[in-house]
C-alpha positions in Angstrom: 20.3 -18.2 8.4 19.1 -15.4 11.1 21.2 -12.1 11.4 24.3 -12.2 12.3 25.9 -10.2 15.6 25.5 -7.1 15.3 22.7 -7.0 12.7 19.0 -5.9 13.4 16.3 -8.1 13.1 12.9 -6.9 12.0 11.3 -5.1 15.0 14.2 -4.6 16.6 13.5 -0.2 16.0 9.9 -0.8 17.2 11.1 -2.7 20.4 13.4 -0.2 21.3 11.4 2.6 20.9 9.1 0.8 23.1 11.3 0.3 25.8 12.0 4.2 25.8 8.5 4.8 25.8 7.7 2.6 28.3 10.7 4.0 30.2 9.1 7.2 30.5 11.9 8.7 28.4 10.4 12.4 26.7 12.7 11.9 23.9 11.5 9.1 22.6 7.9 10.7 21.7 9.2 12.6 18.6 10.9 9.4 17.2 6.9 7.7 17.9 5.3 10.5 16.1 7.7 10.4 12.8 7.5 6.3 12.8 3.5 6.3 13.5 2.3 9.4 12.6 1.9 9.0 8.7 0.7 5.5 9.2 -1.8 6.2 11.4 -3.0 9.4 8.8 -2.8 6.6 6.1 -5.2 4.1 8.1 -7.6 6.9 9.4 -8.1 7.9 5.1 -8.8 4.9 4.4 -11.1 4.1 7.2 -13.3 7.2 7.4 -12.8 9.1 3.1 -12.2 12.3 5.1 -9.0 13.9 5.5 -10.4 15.9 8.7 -11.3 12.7 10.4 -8.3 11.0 9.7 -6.2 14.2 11.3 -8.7 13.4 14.2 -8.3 9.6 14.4 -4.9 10.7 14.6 -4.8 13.1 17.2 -6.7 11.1 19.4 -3.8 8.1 18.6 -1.5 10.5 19.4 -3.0 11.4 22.9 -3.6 8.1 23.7 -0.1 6.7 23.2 1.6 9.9 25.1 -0.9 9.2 28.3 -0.9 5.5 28.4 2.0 3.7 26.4 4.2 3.8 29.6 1.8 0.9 30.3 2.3 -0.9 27.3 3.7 -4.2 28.7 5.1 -5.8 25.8 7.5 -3.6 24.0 7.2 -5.7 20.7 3.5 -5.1 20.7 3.9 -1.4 20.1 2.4 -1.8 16.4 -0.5 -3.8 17.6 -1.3 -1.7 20.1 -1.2 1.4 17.9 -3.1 0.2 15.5 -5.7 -1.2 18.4 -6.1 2.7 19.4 -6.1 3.5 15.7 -9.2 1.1 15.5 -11.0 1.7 18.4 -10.9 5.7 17.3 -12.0 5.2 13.8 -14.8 2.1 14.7 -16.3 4.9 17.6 -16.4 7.9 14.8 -19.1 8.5 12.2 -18.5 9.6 8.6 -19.3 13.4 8.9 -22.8 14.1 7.3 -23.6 10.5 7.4 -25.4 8.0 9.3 -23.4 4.6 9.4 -25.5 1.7 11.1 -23.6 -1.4 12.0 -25.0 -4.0 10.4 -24.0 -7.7 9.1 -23.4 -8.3 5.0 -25.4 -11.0 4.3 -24.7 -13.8 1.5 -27.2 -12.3 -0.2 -25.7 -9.0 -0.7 -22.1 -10.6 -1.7 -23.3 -13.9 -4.2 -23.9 -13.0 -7.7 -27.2 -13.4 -9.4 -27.3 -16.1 -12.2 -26.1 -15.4 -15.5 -28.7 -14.1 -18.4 -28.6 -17.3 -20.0 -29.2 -19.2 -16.4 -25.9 -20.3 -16.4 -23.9 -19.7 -13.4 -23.1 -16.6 -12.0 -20.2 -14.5 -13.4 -18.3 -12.3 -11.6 -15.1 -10.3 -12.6 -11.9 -12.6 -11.1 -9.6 -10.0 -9.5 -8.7 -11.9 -6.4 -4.9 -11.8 -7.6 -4.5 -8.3 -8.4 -3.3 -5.8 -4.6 -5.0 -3.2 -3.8 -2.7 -1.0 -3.6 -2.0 -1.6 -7.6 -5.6 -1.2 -8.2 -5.4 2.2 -5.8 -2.8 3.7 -8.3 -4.6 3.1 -12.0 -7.7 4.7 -13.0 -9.7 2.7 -10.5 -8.7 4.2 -7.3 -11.8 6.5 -6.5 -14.4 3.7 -7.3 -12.5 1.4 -5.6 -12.0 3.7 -2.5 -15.6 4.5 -2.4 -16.7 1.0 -2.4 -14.3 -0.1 0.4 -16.0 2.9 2.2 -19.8 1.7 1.6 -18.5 -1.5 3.3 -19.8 -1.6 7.0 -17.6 -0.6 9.3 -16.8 -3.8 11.2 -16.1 -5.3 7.7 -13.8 -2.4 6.1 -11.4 -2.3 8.6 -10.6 -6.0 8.7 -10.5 -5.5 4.8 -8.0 -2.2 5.5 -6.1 -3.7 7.9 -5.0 -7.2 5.9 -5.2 -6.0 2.5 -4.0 -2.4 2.6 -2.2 -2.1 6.2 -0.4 -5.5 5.6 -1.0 -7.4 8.8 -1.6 -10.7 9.1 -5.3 -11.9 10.0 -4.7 -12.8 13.5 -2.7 -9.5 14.3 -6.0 -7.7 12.6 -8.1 -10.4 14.8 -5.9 -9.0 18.1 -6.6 -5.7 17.0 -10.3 -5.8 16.8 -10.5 -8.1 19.5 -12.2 -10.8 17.6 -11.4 -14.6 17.0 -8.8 -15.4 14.1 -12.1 -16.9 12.9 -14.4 -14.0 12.8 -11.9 -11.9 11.5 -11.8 -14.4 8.1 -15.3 -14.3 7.8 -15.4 -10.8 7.9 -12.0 -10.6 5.4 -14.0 -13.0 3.0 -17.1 -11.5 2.6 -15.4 -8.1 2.9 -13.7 -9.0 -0.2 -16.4 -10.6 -1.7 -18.7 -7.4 -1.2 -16.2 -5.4 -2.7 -15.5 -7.5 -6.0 -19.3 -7.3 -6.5 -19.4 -3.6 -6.0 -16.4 -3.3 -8.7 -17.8 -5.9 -11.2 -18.9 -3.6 -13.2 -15.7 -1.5 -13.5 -13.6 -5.1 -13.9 -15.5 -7.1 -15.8 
């Protein structure tokens, strides 16, 4: 059964806000900031490691959405498009003191070499376990620096589905790349990553 009169459906704070946004209305920008703010800090960490860039990820968000969300056309896309801006903003940076080339992950980098016997390859089974639990336990700073070493066109498809918790295509809006890219990316993301961590899981 869907909500009753009266009740709120998922979205419903988000579309609303939207329309005030959209409206032109100056009060609504505080509300924004509070709801967005410390998800856009959150995203920006995990994208770039540094606290500084995430505050400038998000300042540049934040500029963004107060000069051009009046043009937002469909109020229930306000996450989307936040997270779009988001992206864009941490995809143009570079990790401060480091060069970051974009390049592809090959199979190579992500299939396991055989086992020592010749048997197949083994790698540590993890697939089941969040991030986020793995981000709490003793784990969390390998694992963090391993999603960074990812390239950046892979991480944030990784960040976005596993950590953000949006669906592939809404990452695949984001990014502006097919539903089908965006899994390719996801799976050898995640791939990449178990590899990195096999030897902390095995």
């Amino acid at each position: 059964m869907g909500p009753g009169a009266g009740e709120k459906r998922p979205g419903d704070d988000d579309r609303a806000l939207a329309e005030a946004l959209i409206a032109g209305r100056p009060e609504a920008f505080e509300p924004f900031v509070e709801r967005y703010g410390p998800l856009i800090l959150s995203f920006g960490r995990r994208m770039c490691g540094q606290r500084a860039d995430a505050e400038e990820v998000l300042q540049e968000t934040l500029m963004k959405a107060y000069l051009s969300l009046k043009d937002l056309r469909d109020p229930g896309a306000l996450k989307t498009w936040v997270y779009r801006v988001a992206a864009n903003a941490c995809l143009k940076m570079r990790r401060r003191g480091k060069s970051e080339p974009k390049r592809e992950i090959s199979l190579e980098e992500i299939l396991p070499r055989p086992g020592e016997d010749g048997g197949p390859p083994q790698i540590a089974d993890w697939s089941d376990v969040p991030l986020d639990r793995l981000l709490q336990g003793e784990l969390k700073s390998k694992l963090e620096e391993a999603i960074l070493s990812l390239p950046k066109d892979y991480r944030i498809v990784l960040v976005l589905r596993d950590q953000e918790g949006l669906s592939t295509r809404d990452a695949a809006e984001i990014l502006g790349i097919s539903e089908t890219l965006a899994k390719v990316r996801l799976h050898r993301a995640r791939l990449a990553l178990r590899k990195a961590m096999d030897g902390y899981l095995s």
